[in-house]
Legacy VTK file of the C-alpha trace (Angstrom):
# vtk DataFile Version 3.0
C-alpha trace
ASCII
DATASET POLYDATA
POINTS 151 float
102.247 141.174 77.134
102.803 142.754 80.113
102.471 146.681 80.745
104.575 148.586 83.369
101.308 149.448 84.697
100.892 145.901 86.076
103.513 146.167 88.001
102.497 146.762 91.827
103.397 145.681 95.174
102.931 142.120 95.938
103.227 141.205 92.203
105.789 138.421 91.429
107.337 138.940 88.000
109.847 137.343 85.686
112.482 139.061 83.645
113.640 141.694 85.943
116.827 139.435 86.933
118.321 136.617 85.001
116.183 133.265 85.410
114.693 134.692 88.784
111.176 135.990 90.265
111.365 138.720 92.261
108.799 140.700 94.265
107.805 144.492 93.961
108.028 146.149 96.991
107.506 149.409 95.375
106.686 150.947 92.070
106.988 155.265 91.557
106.672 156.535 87.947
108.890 159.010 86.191
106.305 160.516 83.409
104.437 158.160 81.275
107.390 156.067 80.098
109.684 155.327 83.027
109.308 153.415 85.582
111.561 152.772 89.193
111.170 149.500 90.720
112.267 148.270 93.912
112.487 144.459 94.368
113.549 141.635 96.514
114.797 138.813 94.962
114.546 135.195 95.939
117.035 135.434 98.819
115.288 138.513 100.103
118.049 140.672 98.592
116.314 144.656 97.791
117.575 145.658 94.012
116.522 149.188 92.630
115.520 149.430 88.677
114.643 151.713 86.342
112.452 150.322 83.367
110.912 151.341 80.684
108.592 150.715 77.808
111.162 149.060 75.685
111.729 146.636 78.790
107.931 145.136 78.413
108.057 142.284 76.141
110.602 140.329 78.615
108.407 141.475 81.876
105.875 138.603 82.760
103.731 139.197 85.632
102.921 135.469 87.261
101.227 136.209 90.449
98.954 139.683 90.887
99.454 139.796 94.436
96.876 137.445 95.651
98.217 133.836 97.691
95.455 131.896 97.375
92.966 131.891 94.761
89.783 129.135 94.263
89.958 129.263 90.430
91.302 125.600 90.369
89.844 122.794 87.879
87.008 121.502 90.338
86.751 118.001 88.607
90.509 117.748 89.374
89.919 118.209 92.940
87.117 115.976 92.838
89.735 113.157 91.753
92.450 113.766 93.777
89.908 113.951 96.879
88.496 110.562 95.802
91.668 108.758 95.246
93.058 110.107 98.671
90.168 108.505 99.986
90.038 105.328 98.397
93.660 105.127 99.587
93.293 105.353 103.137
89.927 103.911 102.841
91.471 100.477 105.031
92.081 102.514 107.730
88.434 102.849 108.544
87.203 99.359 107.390
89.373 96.648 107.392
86.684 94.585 105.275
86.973 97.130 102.588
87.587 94.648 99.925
84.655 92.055 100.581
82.506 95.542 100.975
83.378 97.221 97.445
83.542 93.526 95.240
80.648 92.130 93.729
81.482 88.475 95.495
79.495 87.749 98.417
81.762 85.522 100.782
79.854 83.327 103.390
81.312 84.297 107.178
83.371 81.886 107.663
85.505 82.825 104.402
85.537 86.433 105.913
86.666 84.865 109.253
89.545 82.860 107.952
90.851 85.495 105.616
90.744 88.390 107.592
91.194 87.093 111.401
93.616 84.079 110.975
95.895 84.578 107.094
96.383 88.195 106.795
98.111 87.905 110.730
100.290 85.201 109.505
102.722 87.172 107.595
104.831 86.116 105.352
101.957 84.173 104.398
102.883 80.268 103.477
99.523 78.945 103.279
97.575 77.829 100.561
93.815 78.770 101.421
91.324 76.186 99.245
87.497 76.607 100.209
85.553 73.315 99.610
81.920 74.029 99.528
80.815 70.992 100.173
82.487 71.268 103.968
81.112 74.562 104.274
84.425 75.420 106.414
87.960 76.165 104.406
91.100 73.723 104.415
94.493 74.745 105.529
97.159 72.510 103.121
100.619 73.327 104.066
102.837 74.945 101.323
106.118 76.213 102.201
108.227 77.279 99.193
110.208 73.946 99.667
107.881 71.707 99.131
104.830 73.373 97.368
104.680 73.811 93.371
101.383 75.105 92.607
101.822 72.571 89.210
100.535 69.820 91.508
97.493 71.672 93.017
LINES 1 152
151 0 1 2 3 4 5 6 7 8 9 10 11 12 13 14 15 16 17 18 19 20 21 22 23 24 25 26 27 28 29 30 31 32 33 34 35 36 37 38 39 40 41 42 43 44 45 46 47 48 49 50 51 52 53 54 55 56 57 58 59 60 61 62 63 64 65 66 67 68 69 70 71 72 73 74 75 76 77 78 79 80 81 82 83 84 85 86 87 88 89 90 91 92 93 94 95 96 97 98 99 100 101 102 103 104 105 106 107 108 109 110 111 112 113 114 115 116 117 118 119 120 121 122 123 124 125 126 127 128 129 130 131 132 133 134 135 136 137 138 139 140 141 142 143 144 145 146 147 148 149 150
């Protein structure tokens, strides 16, 4: 619950206005039990208040006056920072996927992947490695004439 004592400038609190936060610019007391507030509202607007102890229990302070504070889950971070980099982890090596996969392509798989298919876009090649050629085959399949029952 909050206390009309918690309520100095810089602090953000609901329940002054209708479904909006508003700022304290100022805060003077009258005795022990009343309170005058100047606010701004969302729009900037300056509103004048007087409150008192009866007027706690729908008072909810959400910010203390501080912007920024580092009290954030850390492993959440930790995540979010490892995801973001994951995702633009192409940018910096374009052979990300042969790098992070437990398949260990010879270099002329890497060569006719990544230098001749992926520029060939839309893509309507079939790429079939024969091992016993040590080099990889190129059979033609357009979407006309290609049903991959037949391969």
């Amino acid at each position: 619950m909050t206390k009309l004592e918690d309520l100095k400038r810089g602090t953000s609190v609901r329940g002054v206005l209708p479904d909006q936060l508003v700022t304290v610019v100022d805060a003077k007391w009258y005795g022990t039990t009343a309170l005058e507030l100047t606010y701004k509202d969302n729009t900037g607007r300056p509103g004048n208040l007087l409150l008192y102890r009866d007027d706690e229990p729908r008072l909810e302070v959400l910010t203390a006056g501080q912007a920024w504070t580092f009290d954030g889950d850390g492993a959440l971070l930790r995540l979010v920072s490892e995801a973001n980099r994951i995702r633009l982890a192409h940018l910096f090596d374009p052979v990300l996927a042969v790098h992070t996969s437990l398949v260990e392509p010879l270099p002329h798989q890497i060569t006719a992947v990544y230098e001749t298919m992926l520029n060939r876009q839309p893509l309507r090649f079939l790429l079939a490695d024969d091992p016993a050629r040590a080099r990889p085959s190129w059979p033609a399949c357009s979407s006309k004439n290609c049903s991959f029952g037949a391969i």
